[in-house]
DOLO-229866 format. One record per residue (C-alpha): residue in one letter; y, x, z; residue number from 0. Coordinates in steps of 0.05 Angstrom, whole numbers, plus 5000, padded with zeros to 4 digits. Each point is the difference from the previous one (the first is absolute). Example, Ala and Ser with C-alpha at 12.3 -4.5 7.8 and 13.67 -1.06 7.14 Angstrom:
REM residues 2
+-----+------+------+------+-----+
| res |    Y |    X |    Z |   n |
+-----+------+------+------+-----+
|   A | 4910 | 5246 | 5156 |   0 |
|   S | 5069 | 5027 | 4987 |   1 |
+-----+------+------+------+-----+
REM end
This chain:
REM residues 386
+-----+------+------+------+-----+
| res |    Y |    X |    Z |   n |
+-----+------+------+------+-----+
|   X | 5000 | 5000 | 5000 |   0 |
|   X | 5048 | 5055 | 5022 |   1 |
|   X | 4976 | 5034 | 4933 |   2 |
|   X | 5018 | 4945 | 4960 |   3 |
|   X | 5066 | 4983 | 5031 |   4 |
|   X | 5026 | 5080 | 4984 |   5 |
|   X | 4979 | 4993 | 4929 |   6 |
|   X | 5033 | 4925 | 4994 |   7 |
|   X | 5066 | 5031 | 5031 |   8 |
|   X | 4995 | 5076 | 4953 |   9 |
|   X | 4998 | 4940 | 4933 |  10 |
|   X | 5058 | 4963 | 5034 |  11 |
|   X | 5042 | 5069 | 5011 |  12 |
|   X | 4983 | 5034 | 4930 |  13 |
|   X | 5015 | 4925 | 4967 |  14 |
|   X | 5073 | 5002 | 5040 |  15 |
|   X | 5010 | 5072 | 4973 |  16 |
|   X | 4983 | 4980 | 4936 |  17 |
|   X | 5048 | 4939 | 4996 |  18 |
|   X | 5063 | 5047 | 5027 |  19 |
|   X | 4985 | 5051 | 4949 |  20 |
|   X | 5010 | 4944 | 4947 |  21 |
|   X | 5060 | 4981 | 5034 |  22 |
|   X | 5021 | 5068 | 4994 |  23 |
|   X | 4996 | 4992 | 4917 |  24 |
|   X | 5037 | 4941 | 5018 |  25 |
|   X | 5057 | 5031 | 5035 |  26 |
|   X | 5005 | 5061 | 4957 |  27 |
|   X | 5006 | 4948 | 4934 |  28 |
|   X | 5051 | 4960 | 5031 |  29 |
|   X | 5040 | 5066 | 5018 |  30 |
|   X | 5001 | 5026 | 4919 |  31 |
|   X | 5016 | 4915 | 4980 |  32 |
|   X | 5062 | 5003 | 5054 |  33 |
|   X | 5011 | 5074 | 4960 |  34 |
|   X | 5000 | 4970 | 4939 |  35 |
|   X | 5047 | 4943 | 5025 |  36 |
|   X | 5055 | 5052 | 5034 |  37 |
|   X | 4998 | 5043 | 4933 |  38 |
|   X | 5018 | 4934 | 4958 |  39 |
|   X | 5046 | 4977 | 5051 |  40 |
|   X | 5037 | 5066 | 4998 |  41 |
|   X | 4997 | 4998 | 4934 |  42 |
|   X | 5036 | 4945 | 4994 |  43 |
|   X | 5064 | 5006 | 5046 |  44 |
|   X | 5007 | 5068 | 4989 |  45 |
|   X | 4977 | 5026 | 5074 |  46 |
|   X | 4960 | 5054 | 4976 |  47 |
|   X | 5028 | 5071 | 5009 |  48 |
|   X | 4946 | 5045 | 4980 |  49 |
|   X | 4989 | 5006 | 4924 |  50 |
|   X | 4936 | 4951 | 4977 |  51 |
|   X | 4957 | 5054 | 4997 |  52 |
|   X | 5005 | 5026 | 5071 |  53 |
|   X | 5002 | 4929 | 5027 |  54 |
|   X | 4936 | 4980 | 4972 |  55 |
|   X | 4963 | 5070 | 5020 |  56 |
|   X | 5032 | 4989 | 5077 |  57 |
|   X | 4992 | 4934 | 5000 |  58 |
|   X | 4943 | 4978 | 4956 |  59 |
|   X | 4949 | 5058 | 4978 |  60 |
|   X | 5001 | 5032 | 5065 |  61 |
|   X | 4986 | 4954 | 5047 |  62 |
|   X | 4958 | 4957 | 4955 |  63 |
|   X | 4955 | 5076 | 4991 |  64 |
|   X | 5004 | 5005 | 5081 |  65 |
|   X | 4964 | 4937 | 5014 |  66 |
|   X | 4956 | 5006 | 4945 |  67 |
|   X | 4973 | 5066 | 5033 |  68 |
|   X | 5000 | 4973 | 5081 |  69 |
|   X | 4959 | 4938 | 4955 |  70 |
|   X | 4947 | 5046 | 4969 |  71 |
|   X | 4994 | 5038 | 5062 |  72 |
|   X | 4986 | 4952 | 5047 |  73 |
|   X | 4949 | 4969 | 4943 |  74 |
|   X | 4963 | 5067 | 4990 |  75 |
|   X | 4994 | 5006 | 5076 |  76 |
|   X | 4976 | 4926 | 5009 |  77 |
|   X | 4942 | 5022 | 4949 |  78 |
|   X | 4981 | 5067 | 5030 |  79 |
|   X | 5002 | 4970 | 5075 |  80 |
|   X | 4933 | 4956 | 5026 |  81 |
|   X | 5016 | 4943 | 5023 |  82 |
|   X | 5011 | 4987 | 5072 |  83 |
|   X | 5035 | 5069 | 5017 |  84 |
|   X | 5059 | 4981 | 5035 |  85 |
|   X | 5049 | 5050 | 4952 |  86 |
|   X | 4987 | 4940 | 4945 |  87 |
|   X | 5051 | 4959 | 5052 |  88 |
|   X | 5052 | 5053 | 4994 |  89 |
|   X | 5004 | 5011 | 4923 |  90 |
|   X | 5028 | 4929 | 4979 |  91 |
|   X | 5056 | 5004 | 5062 |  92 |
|   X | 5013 | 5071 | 4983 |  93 |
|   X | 5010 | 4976 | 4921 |  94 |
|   X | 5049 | 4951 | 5017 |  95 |
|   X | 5040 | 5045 | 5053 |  96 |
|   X | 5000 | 5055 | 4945 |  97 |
|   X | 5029 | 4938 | 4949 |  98 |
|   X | 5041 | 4992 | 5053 |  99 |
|   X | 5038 | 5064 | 5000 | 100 |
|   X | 5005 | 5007 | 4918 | 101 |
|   X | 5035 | 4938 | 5005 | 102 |
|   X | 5055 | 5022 | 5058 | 103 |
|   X | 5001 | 5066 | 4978 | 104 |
|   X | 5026 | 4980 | 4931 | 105 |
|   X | 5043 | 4944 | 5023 | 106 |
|   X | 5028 | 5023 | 5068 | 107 |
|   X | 5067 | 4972 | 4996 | 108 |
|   X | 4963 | 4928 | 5005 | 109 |
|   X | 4993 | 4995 | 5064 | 110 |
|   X | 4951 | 4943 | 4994 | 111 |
|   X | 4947 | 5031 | 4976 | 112 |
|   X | 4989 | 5045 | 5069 | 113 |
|   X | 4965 | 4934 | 5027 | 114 |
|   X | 4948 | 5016 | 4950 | 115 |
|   X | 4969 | 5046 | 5046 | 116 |
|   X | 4985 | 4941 | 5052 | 117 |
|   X | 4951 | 4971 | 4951 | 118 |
|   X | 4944 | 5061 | 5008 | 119 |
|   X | 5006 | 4983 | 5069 | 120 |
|   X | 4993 | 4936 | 5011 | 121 |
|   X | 4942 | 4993 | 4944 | 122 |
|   X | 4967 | 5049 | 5039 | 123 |
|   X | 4979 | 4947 | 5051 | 124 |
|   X | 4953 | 4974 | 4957 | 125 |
|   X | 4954 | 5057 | 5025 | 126 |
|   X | 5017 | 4989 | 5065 | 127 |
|   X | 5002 | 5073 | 5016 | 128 |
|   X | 5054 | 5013 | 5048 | 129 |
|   X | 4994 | 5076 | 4982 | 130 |
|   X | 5001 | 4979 | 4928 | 131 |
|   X | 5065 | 4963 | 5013 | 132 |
|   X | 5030 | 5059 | 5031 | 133 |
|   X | 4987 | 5052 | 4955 | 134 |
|   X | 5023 | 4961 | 4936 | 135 |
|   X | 5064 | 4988 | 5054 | 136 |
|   X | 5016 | 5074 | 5005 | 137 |
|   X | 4981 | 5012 | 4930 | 138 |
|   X | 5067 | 4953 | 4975 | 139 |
|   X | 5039 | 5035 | 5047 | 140 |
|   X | 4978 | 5064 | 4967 | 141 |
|   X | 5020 | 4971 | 4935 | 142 |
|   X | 5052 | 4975 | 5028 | 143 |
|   X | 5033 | 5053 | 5028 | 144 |
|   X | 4987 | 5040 | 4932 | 145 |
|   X | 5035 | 4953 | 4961 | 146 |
|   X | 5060 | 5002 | 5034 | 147 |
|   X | 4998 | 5078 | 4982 | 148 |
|   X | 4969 | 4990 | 4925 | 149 |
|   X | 5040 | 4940 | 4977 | 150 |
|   X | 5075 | 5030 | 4996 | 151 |
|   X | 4976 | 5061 | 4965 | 152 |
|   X | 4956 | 4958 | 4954 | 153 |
|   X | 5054 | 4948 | 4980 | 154 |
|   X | 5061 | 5052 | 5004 | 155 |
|   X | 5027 | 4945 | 5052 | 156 |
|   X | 5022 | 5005 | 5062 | 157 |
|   X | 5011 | 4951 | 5053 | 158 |
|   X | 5042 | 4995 | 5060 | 159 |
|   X | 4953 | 4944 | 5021 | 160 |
|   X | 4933 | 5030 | 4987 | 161 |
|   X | 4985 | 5030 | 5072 | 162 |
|   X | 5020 | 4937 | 5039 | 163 |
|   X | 4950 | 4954 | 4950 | 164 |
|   X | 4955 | 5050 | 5012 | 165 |
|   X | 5000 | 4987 | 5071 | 166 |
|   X | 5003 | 4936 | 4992 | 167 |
|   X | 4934 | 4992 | 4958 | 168 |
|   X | 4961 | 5046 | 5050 | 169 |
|   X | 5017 | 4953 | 5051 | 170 |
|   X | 4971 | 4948 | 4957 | 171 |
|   X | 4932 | 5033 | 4985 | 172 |
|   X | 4996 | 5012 | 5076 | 173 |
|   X | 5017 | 4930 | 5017 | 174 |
|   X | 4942 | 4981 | 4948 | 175 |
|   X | 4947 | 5048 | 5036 | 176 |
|   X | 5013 | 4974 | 5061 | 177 |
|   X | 4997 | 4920 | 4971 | 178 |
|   X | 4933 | 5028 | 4969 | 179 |
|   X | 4973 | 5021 | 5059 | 180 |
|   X | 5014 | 4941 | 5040 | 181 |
|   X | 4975 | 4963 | 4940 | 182 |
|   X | 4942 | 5034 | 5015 | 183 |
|   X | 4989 | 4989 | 5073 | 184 |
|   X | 5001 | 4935 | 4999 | 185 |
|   X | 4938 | 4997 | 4936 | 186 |
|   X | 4971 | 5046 | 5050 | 187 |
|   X | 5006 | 4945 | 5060 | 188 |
|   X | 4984 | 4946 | 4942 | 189 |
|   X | 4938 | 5041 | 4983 | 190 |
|   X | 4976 | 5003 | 5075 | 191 |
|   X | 5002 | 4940 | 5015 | 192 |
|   X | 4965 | 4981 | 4929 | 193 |
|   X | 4950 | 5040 | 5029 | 194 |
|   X | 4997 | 4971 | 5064 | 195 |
|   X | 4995 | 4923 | 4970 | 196 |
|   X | 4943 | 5027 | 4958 | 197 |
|   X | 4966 | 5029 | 5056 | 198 |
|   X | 5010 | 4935 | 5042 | 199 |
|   X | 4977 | 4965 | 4943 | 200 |
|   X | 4937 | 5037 | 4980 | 201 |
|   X | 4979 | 4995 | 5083 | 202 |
|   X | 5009 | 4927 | 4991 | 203 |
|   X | 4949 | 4999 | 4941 | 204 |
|   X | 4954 | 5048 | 5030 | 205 |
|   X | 5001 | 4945 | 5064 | 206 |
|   X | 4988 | 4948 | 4943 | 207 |
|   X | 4945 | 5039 | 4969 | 208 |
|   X | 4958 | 5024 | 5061 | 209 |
|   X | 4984 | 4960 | 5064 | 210 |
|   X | 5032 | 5018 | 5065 | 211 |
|   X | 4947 | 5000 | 5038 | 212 |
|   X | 4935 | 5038 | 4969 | 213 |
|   X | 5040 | 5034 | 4948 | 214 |
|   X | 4962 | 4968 | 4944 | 215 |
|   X | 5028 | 4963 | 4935 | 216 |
|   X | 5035 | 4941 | 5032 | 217 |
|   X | 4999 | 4931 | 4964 | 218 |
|   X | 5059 | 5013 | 4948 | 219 |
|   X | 4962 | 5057 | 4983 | 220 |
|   X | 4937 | 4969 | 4989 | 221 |
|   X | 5028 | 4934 | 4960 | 222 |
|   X | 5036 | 5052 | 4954 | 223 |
|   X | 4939 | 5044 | 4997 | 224 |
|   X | 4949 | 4941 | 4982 | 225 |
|   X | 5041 | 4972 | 4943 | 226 |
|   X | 5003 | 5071 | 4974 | 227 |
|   X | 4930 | 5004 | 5002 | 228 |
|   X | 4987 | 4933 | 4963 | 229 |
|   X | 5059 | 5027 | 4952 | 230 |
|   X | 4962 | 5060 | 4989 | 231 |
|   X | 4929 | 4977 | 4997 | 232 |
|   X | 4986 | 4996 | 4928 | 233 |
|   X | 5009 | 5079 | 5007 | 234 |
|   X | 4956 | 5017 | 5044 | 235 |
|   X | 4938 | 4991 | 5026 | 236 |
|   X | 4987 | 4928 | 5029 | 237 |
|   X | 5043 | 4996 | 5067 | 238 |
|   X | 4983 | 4969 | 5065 | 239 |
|   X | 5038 | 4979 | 5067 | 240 |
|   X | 4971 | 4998 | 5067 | 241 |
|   X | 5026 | 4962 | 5054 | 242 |
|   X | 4969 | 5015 | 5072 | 243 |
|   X | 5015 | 4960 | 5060 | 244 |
|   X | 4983 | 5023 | 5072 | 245 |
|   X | 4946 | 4953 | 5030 | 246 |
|   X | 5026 | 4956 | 5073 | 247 |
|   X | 5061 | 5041 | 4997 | 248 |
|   X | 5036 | 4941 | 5027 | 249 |
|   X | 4941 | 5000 | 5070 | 250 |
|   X | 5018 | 5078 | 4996 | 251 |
|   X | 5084 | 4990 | 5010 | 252 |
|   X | 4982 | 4940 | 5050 | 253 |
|   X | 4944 | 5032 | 5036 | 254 |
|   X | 5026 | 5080 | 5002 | 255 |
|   X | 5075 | 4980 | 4991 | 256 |
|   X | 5048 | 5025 | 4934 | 257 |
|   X | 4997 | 5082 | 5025 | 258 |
|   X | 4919 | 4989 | 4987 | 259 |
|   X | 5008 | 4969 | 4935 | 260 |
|   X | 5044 | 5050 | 4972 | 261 |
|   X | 4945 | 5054 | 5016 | 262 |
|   X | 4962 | 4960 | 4965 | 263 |
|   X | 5037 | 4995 | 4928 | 264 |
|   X | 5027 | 5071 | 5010 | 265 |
|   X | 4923 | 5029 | 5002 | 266 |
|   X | 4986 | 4958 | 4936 | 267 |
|   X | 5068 | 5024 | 4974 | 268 |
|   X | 4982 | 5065 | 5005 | 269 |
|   X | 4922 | 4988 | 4978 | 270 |
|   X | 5020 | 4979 | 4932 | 271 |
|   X | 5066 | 5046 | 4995 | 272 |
|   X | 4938 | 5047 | 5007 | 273 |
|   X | 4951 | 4968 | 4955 | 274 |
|   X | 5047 | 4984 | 4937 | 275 |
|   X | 5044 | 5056 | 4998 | 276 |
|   X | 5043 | 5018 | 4947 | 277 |
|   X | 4944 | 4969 | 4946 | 278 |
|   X | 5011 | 4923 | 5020 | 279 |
|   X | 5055 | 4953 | 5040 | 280 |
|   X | 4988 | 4987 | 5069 | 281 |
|   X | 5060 | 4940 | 5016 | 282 |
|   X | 4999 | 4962 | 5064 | 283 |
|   X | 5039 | 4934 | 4985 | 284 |
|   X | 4986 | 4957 | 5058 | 285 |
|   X | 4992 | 5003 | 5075 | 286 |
|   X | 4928 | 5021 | 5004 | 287 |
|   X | 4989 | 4997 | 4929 | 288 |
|   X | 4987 | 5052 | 4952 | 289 |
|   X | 4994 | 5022 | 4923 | 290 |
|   X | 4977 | 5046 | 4952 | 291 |
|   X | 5023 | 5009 | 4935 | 292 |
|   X | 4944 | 5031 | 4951 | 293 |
|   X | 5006 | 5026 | 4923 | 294 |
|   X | 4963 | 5056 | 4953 | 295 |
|   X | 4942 | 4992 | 5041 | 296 |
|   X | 4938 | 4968 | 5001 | 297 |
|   X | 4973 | 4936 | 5032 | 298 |
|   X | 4944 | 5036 | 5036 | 299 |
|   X | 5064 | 5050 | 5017 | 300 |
|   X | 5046 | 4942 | 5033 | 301 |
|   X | 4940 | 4964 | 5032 | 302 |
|   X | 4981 | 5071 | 5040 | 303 |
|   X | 5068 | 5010 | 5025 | 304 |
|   X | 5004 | 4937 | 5037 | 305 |
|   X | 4934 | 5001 | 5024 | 306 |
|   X | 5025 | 5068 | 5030 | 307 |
|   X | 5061 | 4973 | 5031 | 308 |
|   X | 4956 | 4944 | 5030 | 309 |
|   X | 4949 | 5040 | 5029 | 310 |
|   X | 5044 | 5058 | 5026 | 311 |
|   X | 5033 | 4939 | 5041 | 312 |
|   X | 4941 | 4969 | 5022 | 313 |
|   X | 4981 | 5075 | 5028 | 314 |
|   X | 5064 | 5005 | 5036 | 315 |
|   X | 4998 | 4992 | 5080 | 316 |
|   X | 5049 | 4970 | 5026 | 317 |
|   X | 5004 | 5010 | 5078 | 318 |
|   X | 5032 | 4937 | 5018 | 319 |
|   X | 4947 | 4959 | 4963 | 320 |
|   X | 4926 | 4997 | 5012 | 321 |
|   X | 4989 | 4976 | 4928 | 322 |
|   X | 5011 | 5038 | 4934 | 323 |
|   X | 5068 | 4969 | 4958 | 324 |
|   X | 4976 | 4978 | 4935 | 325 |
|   X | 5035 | 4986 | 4936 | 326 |
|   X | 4981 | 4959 | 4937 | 327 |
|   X | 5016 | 5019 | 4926 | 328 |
|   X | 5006 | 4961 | 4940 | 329 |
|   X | 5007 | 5035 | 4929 | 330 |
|   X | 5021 | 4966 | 4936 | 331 |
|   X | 4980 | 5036 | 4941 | 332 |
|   X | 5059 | 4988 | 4949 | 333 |
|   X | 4978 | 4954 | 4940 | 334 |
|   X | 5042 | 4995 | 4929 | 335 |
|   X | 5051 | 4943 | 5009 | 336 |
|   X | 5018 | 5006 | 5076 | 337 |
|   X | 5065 | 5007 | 5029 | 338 |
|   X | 5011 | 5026 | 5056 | 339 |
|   X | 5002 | 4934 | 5041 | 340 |
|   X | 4931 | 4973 | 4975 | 341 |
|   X | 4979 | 5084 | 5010 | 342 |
|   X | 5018 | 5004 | 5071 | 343 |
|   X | 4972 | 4925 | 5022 | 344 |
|   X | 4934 | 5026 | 4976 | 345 |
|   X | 5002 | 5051 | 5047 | 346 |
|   X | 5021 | 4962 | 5052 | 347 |
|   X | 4952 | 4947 | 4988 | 348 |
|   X | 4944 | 5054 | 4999 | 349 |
|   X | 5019 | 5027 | 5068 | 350 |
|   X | 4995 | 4921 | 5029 | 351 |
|   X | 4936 | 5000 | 4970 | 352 |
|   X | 4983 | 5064 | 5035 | 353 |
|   X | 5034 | 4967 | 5070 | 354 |
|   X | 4948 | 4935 | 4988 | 355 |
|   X | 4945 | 5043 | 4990 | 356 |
|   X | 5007 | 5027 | 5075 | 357 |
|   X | 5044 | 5054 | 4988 | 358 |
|   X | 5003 | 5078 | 4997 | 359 |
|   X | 4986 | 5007 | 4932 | 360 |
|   X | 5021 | 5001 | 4925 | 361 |
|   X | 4992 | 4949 | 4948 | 362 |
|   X | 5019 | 5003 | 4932 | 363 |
|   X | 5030 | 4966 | 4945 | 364 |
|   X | 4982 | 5031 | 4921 | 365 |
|   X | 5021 | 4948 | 4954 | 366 |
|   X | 4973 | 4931 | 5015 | 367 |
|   X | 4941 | 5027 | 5046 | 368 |
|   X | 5010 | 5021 | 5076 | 369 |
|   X | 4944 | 5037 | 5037 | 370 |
|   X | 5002 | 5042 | 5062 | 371 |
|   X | 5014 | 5069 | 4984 | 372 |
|   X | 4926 | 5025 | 5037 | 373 |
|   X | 4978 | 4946 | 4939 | 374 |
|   X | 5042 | 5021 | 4944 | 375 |
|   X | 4982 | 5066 | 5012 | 376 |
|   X | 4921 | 4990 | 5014 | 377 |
|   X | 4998 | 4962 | 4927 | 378 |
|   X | 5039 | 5068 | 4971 | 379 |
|   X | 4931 | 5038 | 5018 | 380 |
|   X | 4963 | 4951 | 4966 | 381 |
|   X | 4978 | 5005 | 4924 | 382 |
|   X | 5005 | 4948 | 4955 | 383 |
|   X | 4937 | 4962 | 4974 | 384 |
|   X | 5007 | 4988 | 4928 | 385 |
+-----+------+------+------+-----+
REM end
């Protein structure tokens, strides 16, 4: 399960890295449109002072060649890595940072385009890698702090206002680290208590699922587990249910009192927790009744394992009781066309019939004919006469 959770949350993180390295293509297209858009607008009312030549290199070969190369990069590494390392996190965020500072670096003297920076940052949540977060966080300030150094000599500009924005937008990429990483707190506290509903729910089922009291399938368990069986029986070989029922439990409680009769259902509890294993479904669904669930086995198979149960019990001594405690089985045999309604009632009405014949033993039901199981299996010995 823990396997299997790793590997679902690796697809989840390489799929997320995936999808911002597309947005990366994205961003870097939109950069060379608005390009294209300034040059024309320029154009137009005369704001360009460079000759056309030099504007388009500045503005439009080089940092359209820039991105291009962080872009190839990034999708060389992505090939070369396997996936799950945790670098493949880093390479998308790095892209965009490195987009990042093409795009202030060549147009420092908007001022607007320093918030860039913040959006490596807070993408980086996605990970939900606090050291992730910080690390792309210094990296912006890195380019940030070179840009402020590269731009004027770059452009030929300077700015009287360049130091103070700079300042400004550091401030801003802190702010954003620190909103990330509250951001990420409270997933964290989300995430824990996730957990902690799931665990409260999964202890629910497994109190639905297995009885309190002998630690056996409880009745849930067994209804789900029968109409699986009857679901499944076409695919295997031919299924059977047994249902067991101690014998005077009811003079036991009233004669011994309750502590005596719990003794009693938790030795036969652990008798057939013994007996079936992991190979069949030992369920107890009632007070002193009991049930097996059988499949991929044979008849002769299913009949010995409750003839077990039932003699193992009848060997147990019981101090408080003079007389050995007894139980009666009844096994239905499943037949094509049952559900599991008509399935279990011929079980149960096996194990009456084993209660009317005086008790403390097994009777069962194959199809339309019901024998005792000491019967059933004596005419198994017996050859045919053709």
């Amino acid at each position: 399960m823990q396997e299997e959770m790793e590997r679902i949350y690796n697809e989840d993180q390489e799929r997320w890295g995936k999808a911002i390295f597309a947005a990366n293509f994205i961003f870097a297209g939109v950069i060379f449109l608005m390009e294209l858009i300034m040059c024309f607008v320029f154009e137009v009312q005369g704001l360009r002072e460079q000759p056309l030549g030099e504007y388009l290199f500045l503005y439009m070969f080089l940092p359209t060649a820039l991105n291009v190369i962080i872009l190839a990069i990034g999708f060389v590494m992505l090939q070369l890595l396997r996936s799950g390392q945790e670098i493949m996190n880093y390479i998308p965020l790095v892209q965009m940072t490195m987009i990042c500072f093409v795009l202030t670096t060549l147009h420092h003297v908007f001022f607007v385009t320093f918030a860039t920076f913040c959006f490596p940052v807070f993408i980086s949540v996605i990970f939900h890698d606090r050291k992730l977060t910080r690390r792309i966080t210094v990296l912006s300030l890195i380019c940030l702090t070179v840009m402020m150094f590269l731009g004027p000599r770059v452009n030929h500009v300077e700015d009287p206002f360049l130091f103070s924005s700079y300042l400004i937008a550091a401030a801003i990429v802190l702010s954003a680290n620190i909103l990330c990483d509250l951001l990420m707190q409270y997933e964290h506290q989300k995430d824990r208590k996730l957990e902690m509903l799931h665990r409260s729910r999964m202890e629910i089922m497994d109190q639905l699922k297995y009885d309190q009291k002998t630690g056996l399938h409880g009745h849930t368990s067994f209804q789900t587990g029968l109409k699986k069986l009857v679901d499944e029986a076409e695919l295997c070989k031919r299924p059977a249910v047994a249902v067991l029922d101690i014998d005077d439990f009811k003079k036991v409680n009233d004669t011994y009192g309750h502590v005596k009769g719990d003794m009693v259902i938790l030795e036969l509890a652990r008798i057939m927790r013994e007996t079936c294993g992991d190979k069949y479904t030992a369920a107890r669904f009632g007070g002193e009744e009991f049930a097996i669930l059988f499949q991929n086995g044979t008849i002769d198979d299913y009949i010995c394992t409750v003839e077990m149960i039932r003699q193992e019990m009848e060997r147990i001594p019981f101090e408080f009781c003079a007389e050995p405690v007894t139980v009666s089985a009844g096994i239905a045999i499943w037949k094509r066309g049952w559900g599991t309604t008509e399935f279990f009632d011929r079980a149960d009405e096996a194990l009456y019939i084993s209660k009317r014949q005086g008790k403390n033993r097994t009777t069962v039901c194959d199809g339309d004919s019901v024998k005792s199981a000491s019967l059933y299996q004596w005419l198994k010995t017996v050859p045919d006469k053709k």
